[in-house]
C-alpha positions in Angstrom: 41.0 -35.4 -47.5 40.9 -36.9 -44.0 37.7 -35.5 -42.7 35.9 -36.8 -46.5 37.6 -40.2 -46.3 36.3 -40.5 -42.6 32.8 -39.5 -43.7 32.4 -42.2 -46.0 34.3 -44.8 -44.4 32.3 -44.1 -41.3 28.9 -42.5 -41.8 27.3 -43.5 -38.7 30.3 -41.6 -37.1 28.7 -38.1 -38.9 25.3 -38.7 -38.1 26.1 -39.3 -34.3 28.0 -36.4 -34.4 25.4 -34.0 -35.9 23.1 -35.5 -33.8 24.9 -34.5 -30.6 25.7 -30.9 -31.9 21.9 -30.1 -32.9 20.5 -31.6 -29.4 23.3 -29.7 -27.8 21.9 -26.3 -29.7 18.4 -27.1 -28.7 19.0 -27.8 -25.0 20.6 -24.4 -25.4 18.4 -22.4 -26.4 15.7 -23.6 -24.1 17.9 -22.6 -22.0 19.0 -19.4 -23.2 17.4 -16.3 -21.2 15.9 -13.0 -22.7 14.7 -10.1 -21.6 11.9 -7.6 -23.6 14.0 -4.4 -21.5 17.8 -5.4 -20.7 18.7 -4.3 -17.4 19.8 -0.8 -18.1 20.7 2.5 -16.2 21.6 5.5 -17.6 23.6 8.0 -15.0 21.8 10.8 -14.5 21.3 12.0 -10.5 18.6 15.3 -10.5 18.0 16.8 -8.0 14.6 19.2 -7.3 14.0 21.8 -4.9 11.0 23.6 -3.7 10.7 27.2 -3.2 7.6 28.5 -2.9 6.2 31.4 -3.6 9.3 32.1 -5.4 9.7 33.5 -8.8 12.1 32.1 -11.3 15.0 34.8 -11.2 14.9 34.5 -7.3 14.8 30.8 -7.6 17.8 31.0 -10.0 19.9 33.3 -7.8 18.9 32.2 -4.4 19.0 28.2 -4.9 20.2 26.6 -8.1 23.4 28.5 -8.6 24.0 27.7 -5.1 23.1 24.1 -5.7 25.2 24.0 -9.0 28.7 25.3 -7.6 27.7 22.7 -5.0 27.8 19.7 -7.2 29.6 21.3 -9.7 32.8 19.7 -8.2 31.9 16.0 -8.3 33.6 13.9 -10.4 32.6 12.1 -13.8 30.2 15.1 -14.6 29.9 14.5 -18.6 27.2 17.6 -18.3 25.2 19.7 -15.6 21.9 21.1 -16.7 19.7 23.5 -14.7 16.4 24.9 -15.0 14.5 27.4 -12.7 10.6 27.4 -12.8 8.1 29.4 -10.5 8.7 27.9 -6.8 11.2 25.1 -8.5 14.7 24.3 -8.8 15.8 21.3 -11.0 19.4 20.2 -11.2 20.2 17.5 -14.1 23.6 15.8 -13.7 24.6 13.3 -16.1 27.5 11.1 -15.5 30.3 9.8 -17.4 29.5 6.0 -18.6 30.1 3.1 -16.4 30.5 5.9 -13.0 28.6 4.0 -10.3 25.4 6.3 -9.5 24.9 5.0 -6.1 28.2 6.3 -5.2 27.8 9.5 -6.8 24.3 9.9 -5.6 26.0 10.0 -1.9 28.6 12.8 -3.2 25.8 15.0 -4.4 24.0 14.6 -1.3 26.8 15.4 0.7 27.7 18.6 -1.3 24.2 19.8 -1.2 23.4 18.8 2.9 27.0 21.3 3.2 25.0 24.2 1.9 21.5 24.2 3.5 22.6 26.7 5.6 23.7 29.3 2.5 19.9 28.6 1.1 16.5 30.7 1.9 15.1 29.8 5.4 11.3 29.1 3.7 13.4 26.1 0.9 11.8 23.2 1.3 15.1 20.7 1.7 16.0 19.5 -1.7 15.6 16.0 -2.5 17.8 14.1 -4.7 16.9 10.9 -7.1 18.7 9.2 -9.9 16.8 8.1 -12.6 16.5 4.2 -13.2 14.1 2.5 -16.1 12.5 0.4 -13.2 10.6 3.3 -12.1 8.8 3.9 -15.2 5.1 3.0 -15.4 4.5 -0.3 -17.0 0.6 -0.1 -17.4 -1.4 3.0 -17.5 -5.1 2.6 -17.1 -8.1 4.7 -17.5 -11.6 4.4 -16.3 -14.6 6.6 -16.8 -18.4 5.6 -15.4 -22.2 7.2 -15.3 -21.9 7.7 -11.8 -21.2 11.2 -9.8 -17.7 11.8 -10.2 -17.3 12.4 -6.2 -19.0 8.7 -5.9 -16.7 7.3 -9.1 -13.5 8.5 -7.5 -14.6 6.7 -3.9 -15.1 3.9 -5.8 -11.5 4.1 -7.4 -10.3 5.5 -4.2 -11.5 2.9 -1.7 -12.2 -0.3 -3.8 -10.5 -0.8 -6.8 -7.1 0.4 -6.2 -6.5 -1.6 -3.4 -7.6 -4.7 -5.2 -4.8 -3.7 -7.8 -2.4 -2.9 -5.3 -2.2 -6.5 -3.8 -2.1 -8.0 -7.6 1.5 -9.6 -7.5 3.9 -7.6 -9.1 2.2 -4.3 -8.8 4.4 -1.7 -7.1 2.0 1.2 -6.6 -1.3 2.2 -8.0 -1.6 6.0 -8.6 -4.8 8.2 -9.1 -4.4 10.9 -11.2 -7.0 13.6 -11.7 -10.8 13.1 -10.8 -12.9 14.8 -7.9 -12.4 14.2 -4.7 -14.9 14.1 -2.1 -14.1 17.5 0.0 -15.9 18.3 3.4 -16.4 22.1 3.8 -17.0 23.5 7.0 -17.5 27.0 6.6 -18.8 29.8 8.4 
């Protein structure tokens, strides 16, 4: 019965007090920060080899099994996936939550630079990446024009994409399909 007997007794005393707690929720959540995609990375290191000329079974044999008793042994593996195309290796790890990929990025690379010598002279070295969010396109943009398609992707080539590289923000501009301009100098 305190708190009613006060509120009566003392109105003014309520309204300051409301007062104070909604400008204290407004100043908060001017203040409060939000982001569209939280910061965010899964743990998954892959890592891709090139073999060419290869076909999948000698690819399989000759480089990815080697590759996966490799890494096999690293800790926090939650699963190890591998696939063996024509003249490619690809070596999925996933990592138990909350491992730190950096760290585990520099265990995989160590395990794999210790058996570059047991691989096929002609592999090109393989390269490992982990996967983060940030390197996902943001934007992808098409054009098409009524121009020759040698003189449209010049255009692309040599004026507009290096007016969207230097646009704040951007982090690279890739070309993707097109004709490029080829000189042949045959006999």
């Amino acid at each position: 019965m305190k708190l009613a007997e006060i509120s009566i007794k003392r109105p003014t005393l309520v309204i300051v007090l409301f007062t104070v707690l909604i400008l204290g929720g407004l100043l908060s959540y001017t203040m409060l920060n939000y982001e569209l995609l939280p910061k965010f990375s899964p743990s998954v290191v892959s890592v891709t080899t090139v073999y060419p000329g290869a076909s999948p079974s000698e690819v399989e044999n000759t480089v990815s099994k080697k590759i996966e008793d490799a890494v096999s042994s690293m800790e926090n593996i939650k699963k190890l996936e591998t696939k063996s195309f024509e003249s490619l290796s690809i070596i999925t790890i996933t990592l138990n939550s909350g491992t730190d990929v950096d760290l585990a990025l520099n265990d995989a690379q160590r395990k794999v630079n210790a058996i570059l010598g047991d691989l096929p002279d002609d592999v090109d070295p393989p390269s490992l990446n982990k996967f983060s969010l940030d390197d996902l396109p943001i934007m992808t943009l098409s054009s098409s024009g009524k121009i020759n398609e040698a003189d449209f992707y010049d255009l692309i080539d040599k004026r507009i994409a290096p007016v969207l590289s230097r646009v704040p923000g951007v982090a690279q501009v890739n070309l993707i399909g097109g004709q490029e301009r080829e000189v042949w100098t045959g006999t």
